[in-house]
N, C-alpha and C positions, 0 to 999 in steps of 0.2 A: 504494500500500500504506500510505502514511503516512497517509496520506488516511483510508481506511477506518480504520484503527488510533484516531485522532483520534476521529473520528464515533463510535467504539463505547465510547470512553470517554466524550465527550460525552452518548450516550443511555442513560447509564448502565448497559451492558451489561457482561458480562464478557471479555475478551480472555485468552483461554487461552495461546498461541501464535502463532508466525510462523514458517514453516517454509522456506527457502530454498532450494528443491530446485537453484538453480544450483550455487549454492557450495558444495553436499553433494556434487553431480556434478566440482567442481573437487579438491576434497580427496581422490577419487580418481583423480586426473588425466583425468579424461570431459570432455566439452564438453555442454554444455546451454544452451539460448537460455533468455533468466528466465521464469521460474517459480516464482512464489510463493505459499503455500496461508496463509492466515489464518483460525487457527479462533476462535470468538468465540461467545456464545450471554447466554440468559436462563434462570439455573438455574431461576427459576421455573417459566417456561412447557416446560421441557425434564423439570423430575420431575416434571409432570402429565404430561406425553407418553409420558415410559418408565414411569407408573403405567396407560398405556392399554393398553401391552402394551412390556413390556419392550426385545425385539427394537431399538424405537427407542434406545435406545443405542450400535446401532452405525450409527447416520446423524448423533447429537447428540453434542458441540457441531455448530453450527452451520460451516458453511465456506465460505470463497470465494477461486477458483482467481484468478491474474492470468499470465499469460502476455504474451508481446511476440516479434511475427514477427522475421523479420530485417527488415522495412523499419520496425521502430520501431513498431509499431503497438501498444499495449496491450487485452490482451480480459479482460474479467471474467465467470468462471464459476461456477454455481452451481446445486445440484439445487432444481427447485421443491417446495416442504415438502408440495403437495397431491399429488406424488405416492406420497410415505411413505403414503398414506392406504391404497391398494393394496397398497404393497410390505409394509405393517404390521398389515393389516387392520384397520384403525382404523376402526371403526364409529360410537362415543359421538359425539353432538354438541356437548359442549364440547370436546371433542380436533378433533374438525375443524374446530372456528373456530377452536384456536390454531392449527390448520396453515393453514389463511386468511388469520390475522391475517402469521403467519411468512412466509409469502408476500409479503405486501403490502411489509412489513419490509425485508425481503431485497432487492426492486426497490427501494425507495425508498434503502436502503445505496449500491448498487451506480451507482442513480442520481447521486447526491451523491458518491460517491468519482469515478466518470469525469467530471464537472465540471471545467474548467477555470478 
């Protein structure tokens, strides 16, 4: 998480939040294995996208889940931006190269943050 968080300041993006859904679950006295949601985005590329059709604000900012089994394992999750194209009806072709572009983005984050 730190990881990602670094990276998004690094590519000059904007880091919204960090959401700790463990320790949310501890302050109600619940158990939860970690889980951590980090939302982040490019206001840019995010008000052409809700200028494509609105509705995309509620998939933007950007997010990416981190989770970790009980045997230690960390998974990074995250919806692919081409399928907003459907779920948004997003037709224009510059809104689909930024969900292309957002794509590529998103692997290459996710890439770089599970890096050792």
């Amino acid at each position: 998480v730190a990881k990602l968080e670094r990276l998004i300041k690094e590519q000059g993006l904007t880091h919204f939040s960090t959401m700790d859904h463990r320790e949310n679950a501890r302050k109600v006295d619940m158990n939860l294995k970690p889980e951590t949601v980090v939302v982040f985005g490019n206001p840019k590329m995010g008000t052409v996208l809700m200028n494509c059709n609105p509705s995309m604000g509620l998939d933007l900012p950007l997010r990416m889940l981190f989770t970790t089994d009980y045997e230690g394992k960390t998974t990074i999750t995250y919806t692919n931006p081409e399928y907003w194209s459907l779920k948004h009806n997003i037709k224009d072709k510059n809104c689909l190269n930024i969900l292309i572009k957002a794509k590529m983005a998103l692997a290459n984050l996710a890439e770089e943050a599970a890096k050792k």
